[in-house]
TORKOL-4160 file (C-alpha; in steps of 0.2 Angstrom, whole numbers, padded with zeros to 4 digits, m for minus):
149
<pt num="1" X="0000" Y="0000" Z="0000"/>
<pt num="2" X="0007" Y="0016" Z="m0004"/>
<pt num="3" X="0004" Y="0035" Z="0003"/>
<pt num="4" X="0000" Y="0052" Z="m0008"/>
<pt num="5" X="0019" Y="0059" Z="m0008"/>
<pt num="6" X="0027" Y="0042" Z="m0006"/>
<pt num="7" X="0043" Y="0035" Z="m0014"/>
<pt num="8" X="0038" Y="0021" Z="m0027"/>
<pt num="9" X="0057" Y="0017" Z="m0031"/>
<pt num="10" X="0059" Y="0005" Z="m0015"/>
<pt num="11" X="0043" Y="m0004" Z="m0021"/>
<pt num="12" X="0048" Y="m0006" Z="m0039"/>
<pt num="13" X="0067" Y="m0011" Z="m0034"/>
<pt num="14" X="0061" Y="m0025" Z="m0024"/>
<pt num="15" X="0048" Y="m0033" Z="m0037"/>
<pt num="16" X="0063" Y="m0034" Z="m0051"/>
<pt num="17" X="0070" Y="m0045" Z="m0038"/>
<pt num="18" X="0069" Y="m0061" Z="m0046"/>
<pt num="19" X="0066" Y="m0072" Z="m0029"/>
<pt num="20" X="0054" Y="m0058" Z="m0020"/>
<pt num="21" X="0033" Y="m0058" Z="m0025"/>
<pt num="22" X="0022" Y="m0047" Z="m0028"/>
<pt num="23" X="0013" Y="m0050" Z="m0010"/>
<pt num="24" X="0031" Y="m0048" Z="m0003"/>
<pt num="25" X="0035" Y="m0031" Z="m0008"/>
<pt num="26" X="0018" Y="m0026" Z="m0005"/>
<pt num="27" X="0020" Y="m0030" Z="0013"/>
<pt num="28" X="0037" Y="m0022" Z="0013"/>
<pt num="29" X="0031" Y="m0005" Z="0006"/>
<pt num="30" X="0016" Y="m0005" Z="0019"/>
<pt num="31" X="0028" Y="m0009" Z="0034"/>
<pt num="32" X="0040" Y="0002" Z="0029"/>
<pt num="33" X="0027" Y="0018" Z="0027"/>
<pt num="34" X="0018" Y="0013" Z="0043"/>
<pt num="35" X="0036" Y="0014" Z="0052"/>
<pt num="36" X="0040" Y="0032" Z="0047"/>
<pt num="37" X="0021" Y="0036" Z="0052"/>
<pt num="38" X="0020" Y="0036" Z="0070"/>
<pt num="39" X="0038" Y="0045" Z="0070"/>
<pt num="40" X="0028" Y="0058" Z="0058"/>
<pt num="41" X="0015" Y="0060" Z="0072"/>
<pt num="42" X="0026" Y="0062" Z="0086"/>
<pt num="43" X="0035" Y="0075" Z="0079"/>
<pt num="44" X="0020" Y="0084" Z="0073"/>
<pt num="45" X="0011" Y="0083" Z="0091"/>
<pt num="46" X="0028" Y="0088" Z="0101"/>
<pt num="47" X="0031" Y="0104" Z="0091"/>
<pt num="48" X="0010" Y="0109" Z="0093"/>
<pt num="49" X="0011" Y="0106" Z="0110"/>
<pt num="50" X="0028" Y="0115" Z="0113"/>
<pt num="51" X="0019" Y="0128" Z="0103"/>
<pt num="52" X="0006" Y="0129" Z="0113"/>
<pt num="53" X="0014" Y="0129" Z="0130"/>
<pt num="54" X="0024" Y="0144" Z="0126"/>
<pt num="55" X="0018" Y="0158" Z="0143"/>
<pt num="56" X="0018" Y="0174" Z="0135"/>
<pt num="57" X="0020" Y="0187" Z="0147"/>
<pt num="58" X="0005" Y="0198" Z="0149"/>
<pt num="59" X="0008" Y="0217" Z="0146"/>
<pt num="60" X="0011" Y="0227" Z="0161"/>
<pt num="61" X="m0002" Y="0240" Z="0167"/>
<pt num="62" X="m0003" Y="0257" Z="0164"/>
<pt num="63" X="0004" Y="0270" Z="0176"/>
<pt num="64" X="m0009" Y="0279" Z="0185"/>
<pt num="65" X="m0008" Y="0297" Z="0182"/>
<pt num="66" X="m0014" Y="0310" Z="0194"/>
<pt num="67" X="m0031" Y="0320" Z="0189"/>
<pt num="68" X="m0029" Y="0336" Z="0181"/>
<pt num="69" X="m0041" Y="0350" Z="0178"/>
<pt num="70" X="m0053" Y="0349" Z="0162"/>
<pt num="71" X="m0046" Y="0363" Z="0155"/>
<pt num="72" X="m0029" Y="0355" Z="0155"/>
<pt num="73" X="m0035" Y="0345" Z="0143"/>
<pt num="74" X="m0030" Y="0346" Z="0124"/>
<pt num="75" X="m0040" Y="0340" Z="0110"/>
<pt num="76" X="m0027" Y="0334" Z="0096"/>
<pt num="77" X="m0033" Y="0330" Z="0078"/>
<pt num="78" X="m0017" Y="0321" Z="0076"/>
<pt num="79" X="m0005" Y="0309" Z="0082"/>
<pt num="80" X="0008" Y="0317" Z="0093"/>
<pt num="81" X="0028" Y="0317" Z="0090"/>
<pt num="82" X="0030" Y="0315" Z="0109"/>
<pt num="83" X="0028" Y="0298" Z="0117"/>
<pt num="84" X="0012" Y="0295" Z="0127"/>
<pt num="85" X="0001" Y="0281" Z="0135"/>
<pt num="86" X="m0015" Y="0277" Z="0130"/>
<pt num="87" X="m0029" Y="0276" Z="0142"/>
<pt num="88" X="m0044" Y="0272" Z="0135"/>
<pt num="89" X="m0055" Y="0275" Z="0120"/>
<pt num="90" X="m0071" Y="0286" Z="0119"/>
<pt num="91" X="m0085" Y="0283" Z="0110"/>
<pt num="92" X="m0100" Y="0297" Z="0111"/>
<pt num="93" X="m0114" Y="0295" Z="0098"/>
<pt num="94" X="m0130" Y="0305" Z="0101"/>
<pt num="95" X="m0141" Y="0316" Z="0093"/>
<pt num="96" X="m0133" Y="0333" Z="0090"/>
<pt num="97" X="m0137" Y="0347" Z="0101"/>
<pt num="98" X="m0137" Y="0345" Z="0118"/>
<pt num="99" X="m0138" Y="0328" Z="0121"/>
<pt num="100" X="m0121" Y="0327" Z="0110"/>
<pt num="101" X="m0113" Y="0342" Z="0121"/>
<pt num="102" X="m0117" Y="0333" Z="0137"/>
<pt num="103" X="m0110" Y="0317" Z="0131"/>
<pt num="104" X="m0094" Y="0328" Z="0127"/>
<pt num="105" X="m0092" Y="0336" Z="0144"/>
<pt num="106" X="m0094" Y="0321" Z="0152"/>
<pt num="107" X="m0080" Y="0313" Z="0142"/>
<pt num="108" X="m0068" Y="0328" Z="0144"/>
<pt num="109" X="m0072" Y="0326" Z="0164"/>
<pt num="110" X="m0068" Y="0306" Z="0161"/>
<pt num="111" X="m0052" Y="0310" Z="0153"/>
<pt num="112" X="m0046" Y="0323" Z="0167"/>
<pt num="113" X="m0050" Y="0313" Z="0180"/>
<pt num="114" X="m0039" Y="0299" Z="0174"/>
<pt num="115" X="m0023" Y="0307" Z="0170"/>
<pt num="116" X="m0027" Y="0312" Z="0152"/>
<pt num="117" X="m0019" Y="0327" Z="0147"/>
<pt num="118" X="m0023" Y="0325" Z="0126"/>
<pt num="119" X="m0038" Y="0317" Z="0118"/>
<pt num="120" X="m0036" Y="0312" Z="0100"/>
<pt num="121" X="m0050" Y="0315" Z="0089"/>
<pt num="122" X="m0050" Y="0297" Z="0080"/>
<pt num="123" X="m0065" Y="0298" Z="0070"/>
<pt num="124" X="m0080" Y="0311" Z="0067"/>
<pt num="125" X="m0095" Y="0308" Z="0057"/>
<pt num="126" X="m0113" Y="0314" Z="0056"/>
<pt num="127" X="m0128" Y="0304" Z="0049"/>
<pt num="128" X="m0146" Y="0306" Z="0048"/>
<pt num="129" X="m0156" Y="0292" Z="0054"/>
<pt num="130" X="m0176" Y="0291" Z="0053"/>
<pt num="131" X="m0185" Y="0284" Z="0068"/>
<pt num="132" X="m0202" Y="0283" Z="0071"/>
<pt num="133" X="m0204" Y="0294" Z="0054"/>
<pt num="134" X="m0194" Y="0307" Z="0065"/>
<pt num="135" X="m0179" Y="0312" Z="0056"/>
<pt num="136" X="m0162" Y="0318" Z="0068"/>
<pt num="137" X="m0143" Y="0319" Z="0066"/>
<pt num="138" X="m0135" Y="0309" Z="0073"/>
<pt num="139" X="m0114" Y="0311" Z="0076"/>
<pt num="140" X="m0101" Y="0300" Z="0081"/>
<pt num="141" X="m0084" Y="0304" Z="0088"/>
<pt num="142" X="m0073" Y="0293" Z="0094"/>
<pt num="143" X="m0059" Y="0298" Z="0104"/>
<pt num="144" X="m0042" Y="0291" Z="0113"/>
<pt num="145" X="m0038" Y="0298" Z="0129"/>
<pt num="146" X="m0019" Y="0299" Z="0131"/>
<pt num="147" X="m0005" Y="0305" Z="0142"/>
<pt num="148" X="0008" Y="0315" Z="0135"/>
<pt num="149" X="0023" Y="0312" Z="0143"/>
């Protein structure tokens, strides 16, 4: 019996044998495939489980900065060339007017609270939405809050 991929010289070499038969080599092709096979499978189970195995060290935590006041905080509609820490990512989606500038406030007083002296405008896009048959705005920002450092 032979495998997909398997070398068919050995099998061949041993029928031109005048004293071997058919049966013979047959037997001898099976055995010999059937040898390499379990060393095949070891192999491949040692390396996936070695491979699983592998602790990966989790990331450390982020410093915790001091509050500052809200007014310290910068909005940045880019990515600074300082280094900084990101500490979280704001999403506000609301109808715009004053449901949107509430939202806002409160996430300018989230972000001084935990350190952040910059938030970076990610993403901001308006789009009307029909409910009820009522038609409104809505917009969505999305914001990191960051600590420059």
């Amino acid at each position: 019996m032979l495998f997909r991929g398997q070398d068919t010289r050995y099998a061949k070499e041993k029928l031109d044998e005048p004293h071997m038969s058919k049966s013979r080599a047959r037997a001898i092709t099976a055995h010999h495939s059937t040898r390499s096979c379990p060393s095949t499978i070891a192999i491949t189970a040692a390396a996936l489980l070695a491979a699983g195995c592998v602790t990966r060290k989790p990331l450390p935590p982020l410093p915790v900065y001091p509050p500052v006041p809200v007014d310290a905080v910068r909005q940045l509609s880019y990515l600074p060339s300082t280094p900084y820490d990101r500490l979280e990512t704001v999403t506000i989606e609301a109808e715009v007017g004053g449901q949107y500038l509430s939202a806002l406030r409160d996430a300018w007083q989230s972000a001084a609270s935990k350190g952040g002296n910059a938030m970076i405008l990610v993403e901001d896009k308006e789009s009307r939405e029909r409910t009820n048959g009522r038609q409104r705005i809505v917009r969505r920002t999305i914001y990191w809050v960051v600590h420059l450092k």
